[in-house]
N, C-alpha and C positions, 0 to 999 in steps of 0.2 A: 729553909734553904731554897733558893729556885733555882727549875729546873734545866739540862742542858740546851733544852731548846731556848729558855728566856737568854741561858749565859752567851750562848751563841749568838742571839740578834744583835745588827748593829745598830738598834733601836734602846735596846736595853739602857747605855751609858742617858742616851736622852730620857728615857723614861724616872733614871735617878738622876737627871738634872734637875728637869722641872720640878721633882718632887721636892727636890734639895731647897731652889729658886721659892716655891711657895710656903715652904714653911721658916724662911728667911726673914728677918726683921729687917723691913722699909721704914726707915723713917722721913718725915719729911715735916718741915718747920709750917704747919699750916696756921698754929695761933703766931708766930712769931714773925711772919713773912710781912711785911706793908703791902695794900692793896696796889693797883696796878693806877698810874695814873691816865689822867683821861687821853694820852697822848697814846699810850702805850697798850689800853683797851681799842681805840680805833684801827692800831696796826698790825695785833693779832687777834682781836677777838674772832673773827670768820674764818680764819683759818684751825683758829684752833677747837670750833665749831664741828668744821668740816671732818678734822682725825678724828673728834671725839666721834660723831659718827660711824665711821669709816673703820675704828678701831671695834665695833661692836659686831658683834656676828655669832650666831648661835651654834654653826658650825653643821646642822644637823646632813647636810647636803653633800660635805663633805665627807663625813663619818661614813654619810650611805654608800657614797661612791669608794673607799679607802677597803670597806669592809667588805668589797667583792673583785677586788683587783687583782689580780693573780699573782702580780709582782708580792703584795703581802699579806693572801692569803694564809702561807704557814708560818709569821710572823708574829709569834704571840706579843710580843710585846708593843708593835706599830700601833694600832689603834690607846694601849691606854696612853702612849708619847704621844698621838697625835690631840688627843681628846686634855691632855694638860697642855700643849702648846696651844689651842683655844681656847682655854681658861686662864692664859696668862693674857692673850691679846683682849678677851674681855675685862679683866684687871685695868690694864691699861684704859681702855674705854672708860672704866668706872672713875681712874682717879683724874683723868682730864674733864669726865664730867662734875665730879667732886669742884675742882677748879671753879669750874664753871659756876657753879652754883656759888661758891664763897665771894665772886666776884659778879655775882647777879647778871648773869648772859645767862639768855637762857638757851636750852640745848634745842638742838635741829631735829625736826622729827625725819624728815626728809631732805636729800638734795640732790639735784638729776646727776652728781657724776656719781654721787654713791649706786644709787637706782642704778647709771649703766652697766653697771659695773656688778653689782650683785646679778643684776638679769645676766651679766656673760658667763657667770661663775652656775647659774642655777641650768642654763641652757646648756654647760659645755660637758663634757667627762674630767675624770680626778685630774691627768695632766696641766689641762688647759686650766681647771681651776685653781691648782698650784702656781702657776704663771702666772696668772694676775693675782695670788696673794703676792706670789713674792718680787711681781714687781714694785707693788705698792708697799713692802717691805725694804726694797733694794732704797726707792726715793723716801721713805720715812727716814734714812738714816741723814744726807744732809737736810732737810727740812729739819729736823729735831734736833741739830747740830746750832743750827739757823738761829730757830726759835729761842734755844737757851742763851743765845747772847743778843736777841732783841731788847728785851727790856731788864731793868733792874731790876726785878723780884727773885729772892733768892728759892721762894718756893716754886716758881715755874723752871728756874732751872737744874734745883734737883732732881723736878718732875721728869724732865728732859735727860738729863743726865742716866735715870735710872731705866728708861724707857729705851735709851740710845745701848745701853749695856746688853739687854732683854733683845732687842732687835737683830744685833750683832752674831748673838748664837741662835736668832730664828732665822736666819737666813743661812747658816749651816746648815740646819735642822732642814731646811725644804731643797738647798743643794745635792743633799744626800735621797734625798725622796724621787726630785727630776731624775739622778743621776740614774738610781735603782729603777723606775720604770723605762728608761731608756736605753738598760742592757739589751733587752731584746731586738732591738731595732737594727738595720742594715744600716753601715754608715751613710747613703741618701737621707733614708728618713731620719737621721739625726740629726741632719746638716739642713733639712726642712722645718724641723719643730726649732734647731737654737738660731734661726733664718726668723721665723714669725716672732719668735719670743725677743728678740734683736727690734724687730718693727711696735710689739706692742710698747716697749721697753721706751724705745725713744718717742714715741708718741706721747706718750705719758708722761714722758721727762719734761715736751713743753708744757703739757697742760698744766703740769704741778706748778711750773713757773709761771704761768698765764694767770694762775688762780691764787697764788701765795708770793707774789715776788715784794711785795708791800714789806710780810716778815723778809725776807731774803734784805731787800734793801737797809732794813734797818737793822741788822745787825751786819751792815756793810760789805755783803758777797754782791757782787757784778755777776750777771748771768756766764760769764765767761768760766768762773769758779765752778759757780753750780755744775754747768755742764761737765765741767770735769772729771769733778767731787763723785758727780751722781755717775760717768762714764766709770772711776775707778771702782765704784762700788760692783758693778755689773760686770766689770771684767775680773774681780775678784769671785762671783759669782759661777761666771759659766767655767773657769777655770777649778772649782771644786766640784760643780757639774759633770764636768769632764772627766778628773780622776773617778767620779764612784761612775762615772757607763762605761768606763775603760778597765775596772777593779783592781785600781790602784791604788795603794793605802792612801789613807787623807793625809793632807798636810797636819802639824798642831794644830795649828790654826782652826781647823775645819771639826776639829774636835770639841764634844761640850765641856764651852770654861767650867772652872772652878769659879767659886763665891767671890771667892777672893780676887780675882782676875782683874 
């Protein structure tokens, strides 16, 4: 039986998510899928290079900063939710690298936006490191949208598909997190941190398009979409935000799906 304190966190339900999420059967058609044709290896292979990177992260930086934060110090349950939501984004890493390999690309050991971007996360405090996962989480959602209808392969679109599901409740998952260390804060400083995180947000939204619009194109989105797509995602974002610094109960929505979902 666990204890009042685990019943009480509103970590707990996430904590039996993921556990739920990992001991779930993925399948996905990897002997049955046709290779990618040479048209459709030049239009995504770099990008899907680049998540497969970008999707891997050991997490240890974050754990250290999470596991001294005041906000979830008495939180027994945060760190083991936070410690399977990075073993789910290394998942992910693994089966786009898997990809990769059954279509002989081979993986990226480095690439300078990953590098900036891990250096912002290693240099910054938990807040700020939350913010760039989950910007890079808010733009994983059309990108992954994108990619599943660039080319014909049914196995990169289940990949996509399953990855888009997984993303969907991590960005609840880190809504609830900003929103909880931001109770503290006078409404200035709260309208300064969703002020910069608004600025990294769209900076990032061009980059994404800078560096992947090849996929975007070919699965027929106009930057005009993307920018949208990627805008609704972010304002569905800082509106769940909102409610946990305001401790207002979550929408459904904001709550972790079921499998079934």
């Amino acid at each position: 039986m666990r204890s009042p304190a685990l019943r009480a966190s509103p970590y707990e339900p996430w904590h039996q998510h993921f556990l739920r999420n990992r001991g779930a059967a993925h399948a996905f058609p990897w002997l049955e899928s046709p290779r990618l044709t040479a048209r459709e290896r030049r239009l995504v292979a770099c990008s899907i290079q680049q998540f497969q990177l970008g999707e891997w992260a050991r997490g240890r930086g974050l754990m250290r900063r999470a596991s001294t934060h005041s906000a979830f110090a008495a939180d027994l349950a945060f760190l083991p939710a936070l410690q399977l939501f990075v073993a789910e984004e290394q998942e992910h890493s693994g089966i786009l690298g898997r990809f990769l390999d059954r279509e002989q690309i081979p993986r990226l050991q480095t690439h300078w936006i990953d590098g900036v971007f891990r250096r912002l996360r290693k240099l910054a405090g938990l807040e700020v490191c939350a913010m760039v996962l989950v910007t890079a989480e808010t733009l994983a959602i059309p990108f992954y949208q994108a990619l599943r209808d660039a080319t014909h392969s049914p196995l990169l679109r289940a990949i996509c598909v399953r990855i888009l599901c997984d993303e969907a409740a991590h960005l609840r998952f880190q809504a609830q997190t900003l929103g909880l260390m931001r109770r503290s804060l006078s409404r200035p400083a709260r309208a300064v941190r969703a002020f910069a995180h608004s600025v990294l947000f769209h900076t990032t939204t061009l980059l994404l398009w800078q560096q992947h619009q090849r996929v975007f194109r070919a699965a027929a989105w106009t930057f005009h979409r993307f920018w949208n797509e990627a805008r609704r995602e972010f304002a569905l974002l800082e509106r769940h935000i909102t409610q946990v610094t305001a401790q207002q109960p979550f929408l459904d929505s904001a709550r972790p799906p079921r499998l079934a979902d």
